[in-house]
Structures are given as structure tokens and as C-alpha cells.
C-alpha distance (Angstrom), angle and dihedral (degrees) to the residues before:
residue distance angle dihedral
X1 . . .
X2 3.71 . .
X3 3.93 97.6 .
X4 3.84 82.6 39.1
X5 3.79 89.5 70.8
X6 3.56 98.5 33.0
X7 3.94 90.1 54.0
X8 4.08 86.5 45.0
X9 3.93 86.0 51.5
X10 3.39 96.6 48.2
X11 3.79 98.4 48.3
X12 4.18 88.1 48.9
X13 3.88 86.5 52.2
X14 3.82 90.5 55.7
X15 4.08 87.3 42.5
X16 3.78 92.0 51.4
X17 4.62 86.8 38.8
X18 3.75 82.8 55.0
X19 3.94 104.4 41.6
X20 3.80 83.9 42.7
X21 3.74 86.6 59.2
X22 3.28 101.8 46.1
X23 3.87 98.8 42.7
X24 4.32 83.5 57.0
X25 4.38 85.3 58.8
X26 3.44 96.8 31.1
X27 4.14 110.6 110.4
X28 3.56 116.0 -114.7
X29 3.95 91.4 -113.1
X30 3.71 86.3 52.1
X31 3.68 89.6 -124.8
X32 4.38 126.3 118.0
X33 3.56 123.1 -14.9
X34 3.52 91.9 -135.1
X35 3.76 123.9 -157.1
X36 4.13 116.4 -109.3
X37 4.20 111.8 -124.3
X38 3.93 102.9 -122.4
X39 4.01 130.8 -157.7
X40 3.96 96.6 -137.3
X41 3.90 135.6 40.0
X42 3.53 137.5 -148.0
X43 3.70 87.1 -120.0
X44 3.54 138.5 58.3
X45 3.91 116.4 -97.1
X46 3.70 114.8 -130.1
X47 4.20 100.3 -170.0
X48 4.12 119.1 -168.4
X49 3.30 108.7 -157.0
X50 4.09 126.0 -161.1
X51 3.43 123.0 -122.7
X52 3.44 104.3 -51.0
X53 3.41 105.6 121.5
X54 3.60 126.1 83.1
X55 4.08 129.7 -107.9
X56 3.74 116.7 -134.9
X57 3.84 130.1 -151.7
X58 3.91 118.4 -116.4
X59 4.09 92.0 -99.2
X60 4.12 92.5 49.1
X61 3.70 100.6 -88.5
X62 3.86 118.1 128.7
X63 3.56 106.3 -108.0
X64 4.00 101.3 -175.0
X65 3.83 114.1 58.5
X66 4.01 131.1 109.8
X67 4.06 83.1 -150.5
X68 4.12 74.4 88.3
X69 3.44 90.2 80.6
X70 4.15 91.3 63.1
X71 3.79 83.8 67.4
X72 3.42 92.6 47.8
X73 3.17 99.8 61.2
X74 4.35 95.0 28.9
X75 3.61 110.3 139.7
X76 3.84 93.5 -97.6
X77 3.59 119.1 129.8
X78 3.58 96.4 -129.1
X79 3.66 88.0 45.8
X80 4.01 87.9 59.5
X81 3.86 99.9 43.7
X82 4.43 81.1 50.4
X83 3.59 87.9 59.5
X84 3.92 98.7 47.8
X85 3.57 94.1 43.7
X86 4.36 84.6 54.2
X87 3.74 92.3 46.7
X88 3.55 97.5 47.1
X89 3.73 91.3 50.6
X90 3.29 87.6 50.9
X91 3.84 102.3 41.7
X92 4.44 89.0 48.1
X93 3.36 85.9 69.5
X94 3.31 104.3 42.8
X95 3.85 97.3 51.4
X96 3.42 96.9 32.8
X97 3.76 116.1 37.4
X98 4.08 93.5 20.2
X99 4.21 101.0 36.0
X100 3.53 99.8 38.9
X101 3.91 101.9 29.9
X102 4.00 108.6 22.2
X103 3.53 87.9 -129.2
X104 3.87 93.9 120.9
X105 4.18 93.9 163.3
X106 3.68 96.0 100.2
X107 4.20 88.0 51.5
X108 4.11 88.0 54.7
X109 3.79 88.2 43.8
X110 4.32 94.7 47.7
X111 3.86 83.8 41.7
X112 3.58 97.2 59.7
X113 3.63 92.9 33.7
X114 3.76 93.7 62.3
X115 3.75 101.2 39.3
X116 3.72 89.7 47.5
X117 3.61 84.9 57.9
X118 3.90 94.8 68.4
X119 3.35 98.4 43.6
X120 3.66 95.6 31.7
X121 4.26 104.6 129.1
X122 3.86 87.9 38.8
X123 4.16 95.8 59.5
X124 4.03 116.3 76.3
X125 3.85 122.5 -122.0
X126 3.84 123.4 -97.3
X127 3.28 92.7 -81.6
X128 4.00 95.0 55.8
X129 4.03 90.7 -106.1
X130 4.07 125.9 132.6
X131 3.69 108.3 -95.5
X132 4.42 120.1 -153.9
X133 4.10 90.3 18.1
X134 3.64 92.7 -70.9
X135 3.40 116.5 161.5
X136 4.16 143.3 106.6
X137 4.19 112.4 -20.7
X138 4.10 120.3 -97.9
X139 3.86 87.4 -108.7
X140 3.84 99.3 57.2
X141 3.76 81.1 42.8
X142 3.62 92.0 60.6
X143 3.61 93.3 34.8
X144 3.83 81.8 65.3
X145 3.95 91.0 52.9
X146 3.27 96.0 46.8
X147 3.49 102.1 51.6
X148 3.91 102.9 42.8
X149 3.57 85.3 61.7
X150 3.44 100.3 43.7
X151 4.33 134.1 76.2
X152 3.83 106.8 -138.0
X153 4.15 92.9 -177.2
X154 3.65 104.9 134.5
X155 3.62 119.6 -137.4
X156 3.66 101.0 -64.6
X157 3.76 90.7 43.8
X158 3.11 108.7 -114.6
X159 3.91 129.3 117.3
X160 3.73 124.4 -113.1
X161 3.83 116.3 -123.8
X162 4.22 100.9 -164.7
X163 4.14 97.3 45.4
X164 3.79 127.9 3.0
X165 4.12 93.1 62.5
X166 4.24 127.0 177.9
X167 4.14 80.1 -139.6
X168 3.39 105.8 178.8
X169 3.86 116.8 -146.6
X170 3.69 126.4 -149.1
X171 3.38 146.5 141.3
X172 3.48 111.2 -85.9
X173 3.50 105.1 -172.1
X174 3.85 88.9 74.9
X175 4.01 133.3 91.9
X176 3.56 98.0 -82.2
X177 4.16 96.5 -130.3
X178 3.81 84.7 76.1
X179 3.63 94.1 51.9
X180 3.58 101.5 52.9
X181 4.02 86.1 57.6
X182 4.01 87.5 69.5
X183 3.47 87.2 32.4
X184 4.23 97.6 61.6
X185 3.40 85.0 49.5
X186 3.32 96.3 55.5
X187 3.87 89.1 48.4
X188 4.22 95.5 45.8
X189 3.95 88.2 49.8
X190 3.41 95.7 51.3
X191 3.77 99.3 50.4
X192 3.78 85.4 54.3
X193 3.74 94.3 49.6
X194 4.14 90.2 49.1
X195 3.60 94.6 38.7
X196 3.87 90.0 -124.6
X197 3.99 131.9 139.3
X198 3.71 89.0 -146.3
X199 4.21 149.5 35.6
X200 3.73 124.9 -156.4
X201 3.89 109.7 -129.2
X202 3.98 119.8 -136.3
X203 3.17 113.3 -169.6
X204 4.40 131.3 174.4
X205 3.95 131.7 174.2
X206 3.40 123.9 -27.9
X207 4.51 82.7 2.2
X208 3.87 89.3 73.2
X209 3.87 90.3 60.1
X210 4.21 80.7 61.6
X211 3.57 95.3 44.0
X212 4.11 91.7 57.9
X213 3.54 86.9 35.0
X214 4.05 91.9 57.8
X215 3.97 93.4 42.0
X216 3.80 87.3 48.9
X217 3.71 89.7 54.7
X218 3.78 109.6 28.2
X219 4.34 99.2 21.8
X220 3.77 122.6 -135.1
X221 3.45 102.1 -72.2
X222 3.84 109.5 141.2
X223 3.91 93.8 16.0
X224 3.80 118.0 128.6
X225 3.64 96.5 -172.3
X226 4.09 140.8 -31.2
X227 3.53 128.2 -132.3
X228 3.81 129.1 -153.7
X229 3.85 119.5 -156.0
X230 3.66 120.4 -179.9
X231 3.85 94.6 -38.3
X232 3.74 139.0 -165.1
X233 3.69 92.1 -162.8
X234 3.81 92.2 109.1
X235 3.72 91.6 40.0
X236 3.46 141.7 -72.0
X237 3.76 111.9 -117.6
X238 3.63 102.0 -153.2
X239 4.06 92.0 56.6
X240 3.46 95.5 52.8
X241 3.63 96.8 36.1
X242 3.90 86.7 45.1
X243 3.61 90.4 72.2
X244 3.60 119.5 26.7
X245 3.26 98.8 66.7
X246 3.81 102.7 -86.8
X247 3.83 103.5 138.3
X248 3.88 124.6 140.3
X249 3.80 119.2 178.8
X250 3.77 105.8 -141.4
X251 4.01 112.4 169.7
X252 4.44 92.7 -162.3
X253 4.27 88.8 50.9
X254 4.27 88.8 51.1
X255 4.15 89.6 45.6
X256 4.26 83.4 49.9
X257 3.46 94.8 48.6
X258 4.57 94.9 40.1
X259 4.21 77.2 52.4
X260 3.63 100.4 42.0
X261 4.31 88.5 43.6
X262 4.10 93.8 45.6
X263 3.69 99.0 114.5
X264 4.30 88.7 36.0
X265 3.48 94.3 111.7
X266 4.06 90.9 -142.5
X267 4.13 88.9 77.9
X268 3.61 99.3 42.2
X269 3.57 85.9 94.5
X270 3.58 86.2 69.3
X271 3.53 92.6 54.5
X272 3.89 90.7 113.3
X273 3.23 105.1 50.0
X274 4.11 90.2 46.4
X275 3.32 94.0 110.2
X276 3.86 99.4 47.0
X277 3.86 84.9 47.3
X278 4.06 93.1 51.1
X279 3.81 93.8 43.8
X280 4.01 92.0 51.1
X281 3.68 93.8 47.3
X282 3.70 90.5 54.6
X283 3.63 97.7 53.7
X284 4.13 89.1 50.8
X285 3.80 92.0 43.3
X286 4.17 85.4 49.4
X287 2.90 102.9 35.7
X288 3.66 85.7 66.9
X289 4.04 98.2 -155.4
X290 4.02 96.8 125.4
X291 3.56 95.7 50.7
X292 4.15 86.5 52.9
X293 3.79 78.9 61.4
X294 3.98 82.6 -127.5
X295 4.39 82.9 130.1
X296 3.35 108.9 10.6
X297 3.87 127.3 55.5
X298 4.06 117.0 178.3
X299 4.01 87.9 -109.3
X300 3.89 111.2 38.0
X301 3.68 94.4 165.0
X302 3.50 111.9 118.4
X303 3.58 120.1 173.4
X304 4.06 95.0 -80.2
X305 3.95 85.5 60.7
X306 3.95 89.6 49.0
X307 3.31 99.5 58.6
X308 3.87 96.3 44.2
X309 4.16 90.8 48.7
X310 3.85 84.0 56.9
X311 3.75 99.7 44.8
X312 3.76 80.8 53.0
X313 3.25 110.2 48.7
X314 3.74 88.7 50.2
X315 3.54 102.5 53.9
X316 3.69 96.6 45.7
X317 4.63 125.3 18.1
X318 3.10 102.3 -12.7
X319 3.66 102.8 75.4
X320 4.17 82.8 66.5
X321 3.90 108.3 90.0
X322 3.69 88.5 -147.9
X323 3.85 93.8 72.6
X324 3.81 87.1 45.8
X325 3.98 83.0 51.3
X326 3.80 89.9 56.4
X327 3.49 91.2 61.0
X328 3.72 123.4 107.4
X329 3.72 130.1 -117.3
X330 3.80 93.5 -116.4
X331 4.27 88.7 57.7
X332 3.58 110.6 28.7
X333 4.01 92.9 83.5
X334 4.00 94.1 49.7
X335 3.83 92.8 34.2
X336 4.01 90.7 59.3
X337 3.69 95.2 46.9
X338 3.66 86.1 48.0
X339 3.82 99.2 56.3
X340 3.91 101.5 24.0
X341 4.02 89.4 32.9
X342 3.90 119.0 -134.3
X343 3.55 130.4 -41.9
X344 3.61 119.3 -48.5
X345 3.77 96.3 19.8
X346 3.42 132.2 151.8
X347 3.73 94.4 -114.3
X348 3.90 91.3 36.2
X349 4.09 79.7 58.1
X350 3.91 95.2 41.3
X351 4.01 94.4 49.3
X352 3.73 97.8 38.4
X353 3.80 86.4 125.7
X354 3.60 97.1 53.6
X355 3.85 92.1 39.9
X356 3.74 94.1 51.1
X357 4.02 92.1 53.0
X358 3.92 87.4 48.4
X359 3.88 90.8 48.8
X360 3.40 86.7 47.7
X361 4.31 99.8 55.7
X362 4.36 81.8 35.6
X363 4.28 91.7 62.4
X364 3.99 97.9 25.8
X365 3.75 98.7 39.4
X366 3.95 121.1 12.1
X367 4.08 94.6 40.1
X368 4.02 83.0 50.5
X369 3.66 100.0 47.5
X370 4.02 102.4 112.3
X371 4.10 80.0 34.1
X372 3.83 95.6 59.2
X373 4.08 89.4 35.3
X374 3.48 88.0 59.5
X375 3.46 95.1 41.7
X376 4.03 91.6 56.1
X377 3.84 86.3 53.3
X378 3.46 102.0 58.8
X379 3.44 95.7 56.3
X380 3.67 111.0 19.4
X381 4.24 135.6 34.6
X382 4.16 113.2 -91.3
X383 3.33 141.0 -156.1
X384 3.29 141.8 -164.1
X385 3.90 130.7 -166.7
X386 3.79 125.7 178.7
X387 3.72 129.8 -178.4
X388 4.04 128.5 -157.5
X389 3.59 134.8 153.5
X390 3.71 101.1 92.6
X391 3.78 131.9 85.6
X392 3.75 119.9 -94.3
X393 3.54 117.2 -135.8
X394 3.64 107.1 -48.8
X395 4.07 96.5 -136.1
X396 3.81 104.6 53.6
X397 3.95 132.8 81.7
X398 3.23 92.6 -99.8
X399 3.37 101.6 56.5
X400 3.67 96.5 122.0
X401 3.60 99.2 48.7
X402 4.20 113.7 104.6
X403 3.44 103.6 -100.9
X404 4.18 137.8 151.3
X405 3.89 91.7 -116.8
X406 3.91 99.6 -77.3
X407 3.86 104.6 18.9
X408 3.66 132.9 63.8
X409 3.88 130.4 -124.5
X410 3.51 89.7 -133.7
X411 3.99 99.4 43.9
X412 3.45 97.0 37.8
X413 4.01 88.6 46.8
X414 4.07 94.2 42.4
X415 3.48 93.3 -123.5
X416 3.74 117.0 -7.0
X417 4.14 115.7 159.0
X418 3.76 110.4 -131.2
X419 3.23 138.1 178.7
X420 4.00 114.5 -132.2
X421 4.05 130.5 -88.0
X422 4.21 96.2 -81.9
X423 3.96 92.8 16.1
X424 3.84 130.4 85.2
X425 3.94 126.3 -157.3
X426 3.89 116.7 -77.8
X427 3.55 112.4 -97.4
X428 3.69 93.9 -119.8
X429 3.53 89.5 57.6
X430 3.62 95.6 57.0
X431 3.98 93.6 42.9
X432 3.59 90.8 56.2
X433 4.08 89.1 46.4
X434 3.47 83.3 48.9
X435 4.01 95.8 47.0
X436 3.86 88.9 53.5
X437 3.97 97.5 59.6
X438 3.93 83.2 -99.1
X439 3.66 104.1 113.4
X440 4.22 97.4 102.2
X441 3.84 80.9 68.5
X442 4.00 98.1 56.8
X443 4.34 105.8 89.0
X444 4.05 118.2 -119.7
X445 3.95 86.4 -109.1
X446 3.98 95.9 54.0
X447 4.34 95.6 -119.6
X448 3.62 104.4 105.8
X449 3.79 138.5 40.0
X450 3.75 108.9 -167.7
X451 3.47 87.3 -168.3
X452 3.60 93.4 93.3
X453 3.71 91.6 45.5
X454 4.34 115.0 116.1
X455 4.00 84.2 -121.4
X456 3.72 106.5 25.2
X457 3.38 97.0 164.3
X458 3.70 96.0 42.0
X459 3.71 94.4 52.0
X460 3.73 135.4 103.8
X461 3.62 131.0 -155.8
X462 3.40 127.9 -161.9
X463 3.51 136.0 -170.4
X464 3.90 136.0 -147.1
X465 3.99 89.1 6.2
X466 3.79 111.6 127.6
X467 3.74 123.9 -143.5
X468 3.93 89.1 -105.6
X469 3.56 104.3 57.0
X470 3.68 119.2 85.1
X471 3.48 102.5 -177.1
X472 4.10 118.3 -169.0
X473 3.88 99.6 -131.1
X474 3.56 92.1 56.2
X475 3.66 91.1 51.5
X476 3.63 89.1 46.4
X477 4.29 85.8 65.5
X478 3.55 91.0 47.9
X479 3.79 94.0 51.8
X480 4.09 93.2 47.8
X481 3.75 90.6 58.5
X482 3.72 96.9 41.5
X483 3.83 91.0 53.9
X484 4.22 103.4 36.4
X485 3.86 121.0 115.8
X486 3.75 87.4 -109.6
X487 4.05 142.2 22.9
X488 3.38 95.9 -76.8
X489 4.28 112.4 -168.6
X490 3.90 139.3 -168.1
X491 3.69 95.3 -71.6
X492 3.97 90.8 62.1
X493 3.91 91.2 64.1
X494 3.79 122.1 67.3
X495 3.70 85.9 -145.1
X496 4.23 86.6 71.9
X497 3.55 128.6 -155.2
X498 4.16 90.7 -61.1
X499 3.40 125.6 64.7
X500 4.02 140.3 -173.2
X501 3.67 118.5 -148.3
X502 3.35 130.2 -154.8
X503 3.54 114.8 -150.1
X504 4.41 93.3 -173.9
X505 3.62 93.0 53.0
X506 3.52 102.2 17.3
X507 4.03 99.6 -132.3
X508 3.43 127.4 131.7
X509 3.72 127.1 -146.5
X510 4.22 138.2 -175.6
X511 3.61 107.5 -88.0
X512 3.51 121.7 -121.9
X513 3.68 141.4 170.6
X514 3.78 92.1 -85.1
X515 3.66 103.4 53.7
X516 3.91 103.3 25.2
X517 4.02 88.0 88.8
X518 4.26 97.0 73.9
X519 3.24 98.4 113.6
X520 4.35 122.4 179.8
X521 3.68 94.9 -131.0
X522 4.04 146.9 50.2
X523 3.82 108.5 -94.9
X524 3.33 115.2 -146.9
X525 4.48 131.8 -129.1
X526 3.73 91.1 -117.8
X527 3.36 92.0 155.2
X528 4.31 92.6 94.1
X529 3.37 130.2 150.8
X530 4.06 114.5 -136.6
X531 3.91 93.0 -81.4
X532 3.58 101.7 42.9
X533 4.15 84.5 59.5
X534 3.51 94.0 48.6
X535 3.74 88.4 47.6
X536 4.17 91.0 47.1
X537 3.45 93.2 46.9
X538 3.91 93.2 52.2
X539 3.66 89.9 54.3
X540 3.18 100.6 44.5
X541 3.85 91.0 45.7
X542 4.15 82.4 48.5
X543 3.93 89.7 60.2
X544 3.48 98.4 40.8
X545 3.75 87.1 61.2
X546 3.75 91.1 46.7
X547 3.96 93.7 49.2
X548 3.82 91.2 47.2
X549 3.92 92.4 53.9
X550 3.65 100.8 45.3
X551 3.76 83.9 53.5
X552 3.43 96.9 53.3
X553 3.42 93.3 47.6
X554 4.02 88.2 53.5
X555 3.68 85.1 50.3
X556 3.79 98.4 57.7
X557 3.56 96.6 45.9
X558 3.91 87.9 54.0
């Protein structure tokens, strides 16, 4: 009876050791314990960037930059009679061979010819290889050395997310099977150097395409976790849609994207002509002639438009399997035969070394992409982080689907629902969502369900965060999760699986009903009844002409 009691006491001393424990982390609301977003990791952070840094010529010149075009067309003389002499041999062809004979070959061919030209050391051979020993500089190639064979803990040991990085540097342009081989190494070396088993991977853009790429190839032994950010690695709908054909002109998605892109520092050039711009795009969107489909079709390539999208692909990015790599399932097929032509081509003949590298990533990567996800998961922490808020480009199908600027909700998510950019989900939908124990998954604002998503509970959605900005507290999340004991999922952050962004401080916050409605354009009344669009249109039609005179008058006093 004795040992009875004592046993009894014993186990209530635990209970009340335990309770007492949990009371001292418990929140004051009693409700999650929610994990705290750290600076520094217990492991080493291997991050895979995408192609942001620059390619250099043999002799130290940067090879890969559109900035090339500025000296093209630099007030120099010589510069001037260069760009004649290109658009006449361009423009002979056209007239004469294409205008007057339909035989519009020789245009494609002088077209690719002279924009090859100017970016002629930066483009890779036919068989997707670096031409003139371009390629990454001697410092990041040192930077590489030095750090796989180097521990960059700090004193407590740990390994700071936001400055001291394992960036690996590489030259992105190139089929990503042969990068991963430098890139393993770089991985092996630097568990030896830190004394760890594993690496967390970090991986954004056109880096995530490596990251599958290198656990297709090499597995996930010795990974602690992956992270996702903003990825392209199941596709990129502007790339593919870019050329095959996919173009829609829609005058409302340009004026979203001029708005969203105001303080980009690439359109303040246009700041001039802003107004001119915004009071033509009104009367087109008004006017209401391109959504009759009078205009504009969903494909308005005909074959003149093929043969320039190939002729310029060719002579600039798309001789770099990693942009084919971006490319979705749904375009790769029609994109190929739209730049290499169809089977048996002379192009398809002339690129087979390029095309057999692409094939290549297309059936051992992007066909495996939920495979290879999946694969990561069962042995390793994931993450996934997807951005929307901001136009996609303006001038592609897709233009109306939510996006970050180049990837889609639903791509970059693996299956997300959403609604589109001014739309919300139908309230049936959501009820039903709702109905099935599903309603956590449905965002503040009504445009995404996440429940649809490959990972929905290890997925992050953020709003008003553009595809370029990589801010370091957002990282910071990623990191936690990809180095925690355990999974750990939206509902162990207070931040939850929606988040608002704010570019001007950048902060983020939980989204709720009360802030999910900032939005980084003017929306537009389109709910008019037949009157109230005659009466837009005439208004808008009214300023137009009012914009266009002052300018002219501005232009003939100049």
C-alpha cells in the first residue's frame, strides 16, 4: 500500500513538473505556442541564387548585360551609321523578299543575324555551351574556394541567415545537370570544413530549377531541409508563353503593371509620357473593342510572328537551357516547335545539342517535379514560399492570372486555386471549402485556396512582394522551418499561412480581413450598366484628346 502511494505521489509530482512547465510557455490567450523566426541556424546555409550575377568576357569585360544596348545606340557617329547599316539589312528583306514575294525566311535569318551581333559573346553555342571563355568572374570563383573550405559559424555556432551566406556561384546560363556537378562539391566540402552531416538548401528563381536538378541527380542525402522562394521550377509562364505564340493585348493589365512598376527605376524614363500612356490605355480598355475579340484573339501569332519569336530567341536567351528550364509543362512542347520549327527542321537539326540537354532537364526534372518534392519531404524539412500581388507581364495570356510579375500563384504553389488579379473566389466555392473542414486554407482577401496546393501546410503566401525583392526577414522564416527538429507548418508561425508585405518599410504582417484589401493599383467600377460605358468611354475618349494636344503643343515649342 505504501509503494502504492509513493508511486501515486511520484507520478502527480511529474503531472504538476509538467503542467508547471507548460503553464510558464503557454501564451497568455492560451492559444498556439508559436515558433520564434531566428537570424542563425544550426546548420550551414547553402543559398542558389538565380541569375543575378553577371557573366564576364575572357579579357574581364562583362559579356551578359542588355545595358549593351545604351552603347548601341550612344550618340557616337559610328554608333549611328552601325545602327542604319543593321536596320537596313534587316528592312531589305523584309520589303523585298517578305512584302513583295511572301518568302519572309531571309527577314527571320537577317533578324537574328543582327541581334545576335550585339549580344554575340553573351549567347551559348548550338549546343547550349559558353562560347569565347565566358563564364562566372575569377572572384566569385574564388569566393567558391574559399568558402567550401571554410566554417563561417560565429561564436555561438550558429550560421547567420541575412549576411555571412555559403552563396554558391555559377553560371547560370548553362544546362543545369552540369552545374550541380560543381555544385555537390561545393556542398561535400563544406560539410567537411563545418564538421556537419548536413547543409540547408536555399534556393530562389531560376536557383530552384538547380536545387531539383541536384536532388534528382545526387538524392538528399546530407540535406537538413530545402527552401523554395518564388520559384520557376514548375515553370515560369511568361517564358513559355513568351514564345509560343501566347500573346494577348489587354490595355487595363499594361496600366496595372505601369502602376505596380512606378518606383522600378527601368520606367521612370517614361515618366513623361505617363500621362499620354494612361489616357490611351483608357480609351482601348473603354472602348471595349479587344474584349469583343474584334482585335485581339488569345493567339495572334500567325506565321510572320513565328518566325520573328524564333529569330529572337536565338540570337539573344534562348540559346541558355535554363530559360528553356523555366518553362512550364503546358508550353515547352509548342514553344520548341515554335523556335526550332517541327520535326526534322533545319534548326531542329542545327540545335540538336541544345535541344537534347533541354529534353533531357524536361523528362528527368520538370515531369518529376511533385515526384522529387515529395521525395525531399520524406526525408528532409521543406519549404515553400510564393509571392503575388503584382501584375504579370502585361502582354501574355495569362495576364490576368495572380502572379509576382513572372511566376504564377498556382505554379509557383503546385496547385493553389485562385481567383484572378481584380476577382475573388465565388462564394460557393469557399462555402463548400469551408463545409469540408477546409476553410484555414482560403486567404483573408478571398484569391487563393492553399488547400489545393502539393504542400498546403508547408506553404507561404505572401502578398504585395514582387519577384525582385529578396528581402532578409522573409528569408529568415524560410530558414527556421528548414532547420527545426521537426516539419514545422503555417500554423506554427503567428505570421500564418498569409502574409502582407510592405514594400516602404519592408515588414510583413498576418493578413486579416482588415488589411488584405491594399492593393498597388487603381481598380476600376466595372460593374456598368450599358450607359455608364458609353458615358466612360466618352470621357475617357474626351481626355485622351486633351492629353494628346497639350503634348503636341509641348512638342512644337521644343
Amino acid at each position: 500500500m505504501k509503494k502504492s502511494v509513493k508511486i501515486i505521489s511520484l507520478v502527480l509530482c511529474i503531472l504538476i513538473i509538467v503542467s508547471s512547465f507548460s503553464f510558464a510557455f503557454a501564451s497568455e490567450d492560451g492559444g498556439n505556442q508559436y515558433v520564434q523566426i531566428k537570424n542563425a541556424t544550426v546548420y550551414p546555409n547553402v543559398f542558389i541564387r538565380g541569375n543575378g550575377n553577371k557573366i564576364w568576357n575572357a579579357d574581364g569585360t562583362e559579356a551578359y548585360t542588355f545595358t549593351r544596348m545604351g552603347a548601341a545606340l550612344s550618340d557616337s557617329s559610328n554608333s549611328k551609321d552601325n545602327i542604319k547599316e543593321s536596320v537596313m539589312n534587316v528592312l531589305k528583306p523584309f520589303l523585298i523578299q517578305g512584302a513583295l514575294t511572301n518568302n519572309w525566311q531571309p527577314y527571320y535569318d537577317a533578324l537574328q543575324k543582327e541581334v545576335g551581333e550585339l549580344f554575340d559573346d553573351a549567347i551559348l553555342d548550338e549546343n547550349g555551351n559558353a562560347q569565347y571563355g565566358t563564364g562566372i568572374s575569377q572572384d566569385d570563383k574564388n569566393e567558391n574556394e574559399y568558402k567550401m573550405h571554410t566554417d563561417l559559424a560565429g561564436a555561438d555556432g550558429l550560421y547567420d541567415v541575412s549576411n555571412e551566406r555559403y552563396t554558391y556561384w555559377y553560371d547560370w546560363r548553362l544546362d543545369p545537370f552540369e552545374i550541380v556537378d560543381g555544385l555537390h562539391e561545393y556542398i561535400e566540402n563544406i560539410k567537411k570544413a563545418t564538421g556537419k552531416d548536413k547543409v540547408n538548401i536555399i534556393s530562389n528563381c531560376l536557383g530552384t530549377e538547380i536545387a531539383l536538378t541536384y536532388v534528382s541527380k545526387y538524392g538528399t542525402d546530407g540535406i537538413k531541409g530545402m527552401a523554395f522562394e518564388a520559384g520557376t521550377f514548375n515553370g515560369c509562364a511568361f517564358e513559355g508563353e513568351m514564345v509560343s505564340g501566347k500573346f494577348k493585348f489587354d490595355p487595363a493589365a499594361i496600366d496595372r503593371y505601369l502602376q505596380c512598376q512606378e518606383n522600378n527605376s527601368d520606367i521612370e524614363a517614361l515618366d513623361e509620357w505617363r500621362e499620354l500612356i494612361d489616357a490611351s490605355l483608357d480609351v482601348l480598355e473603354d472602348s471595349g473593342v479587344f474584349k469583343s475579340g474584334k482585335v485581339s484573339k488569345s493567339y495572334i501569332y500567325h506565321k510572320l510572328g513565328e518566325g520573328v519569336t524564333s529569330a529572337l530567341a536565338l540570337s539573344t536567351s534562348f540559346t541558355f537551357p535554363s530559360y528553356w528550364d523555366s518553362m512550364s509543362s503546358r508550353d515547352y512542347e509548342n514553344a520548341k516547335n515554335y523556335v526550332f520549327g517541327p520535326q526534322g527542321s533545319e534548326k531542329r537539326q542545327k540545335y540538336a545539342g541544345l535541344i537534347a540537354k533541354i529534353d533531357n532537364y524536361d523528362v528527368n526534372v520538370r515531369q518529376k517535379v511533385p515526384e522529387l518534392l515529395k521525395k525531399i519531404a520524406s526525408s528532409a524539412n521543406i519549404a515553400i514560399r510564393v509571392n503575388y500581388g503584382y501584375q504579370t507581364m502585361p502582354m501574355c495570356v495569362s495576364a490576368n492570372e495572380l502572379g509576382d510579375e513572372l511566376v504564377l500563384v498556382k505554379d509557383g504553389s503546385l496547385g493553389a486555386t485562385t481567383s484572378q488579379m481584380e476577382t475573388v473566389l465565388p462564394d460557393d466555392y469557399i462555402q463548400t471549402r469551408i463545409s469540408e473542414g477546409k476553410g484555414k486554407y482560403i486567404s483573408p482577401d478571398k484569391q487563393i485556396d492553399a488547400s489545393t496546393c502539393l504542400f498546403p501546410d508547408e506553404t507561404w503566401f505572401f502578398k504585395n512582394l514582387s519577384h525582385y525583392d529578396w528581402p532578409h526577414d522573409v528569408t529568415k522564416l524560410m530558414a527556421t522551418v528548414i532547420d527545426a527538429d521537426k516539419q514545422l507548418t503555417v500554423d506554427d508561425f503567428d505570421v500564418s499561412q498569409f502574409v502582407m508585405y510592405d514594400e516602404k518599410t519592408e515588414k510583413y504582417t498576418k493578413m486579416t480581413e482588415d488589411n488584405c484589401d491594399v492593393c498597388l493599383w487603381e481598380k476600376k467600377n466595372n460593374n456598368l450598366n450599358f450607359f455608364q460605358k458609353i458615358k466612360r468611354f466618352f470621357e475617357s475618349l474626351n481626355k485622351f484628346f486633351k492629353v494628346l494636344f497639350k503634348y503636341l503643343k509641348e512638342f512644337n515649342k521644343k
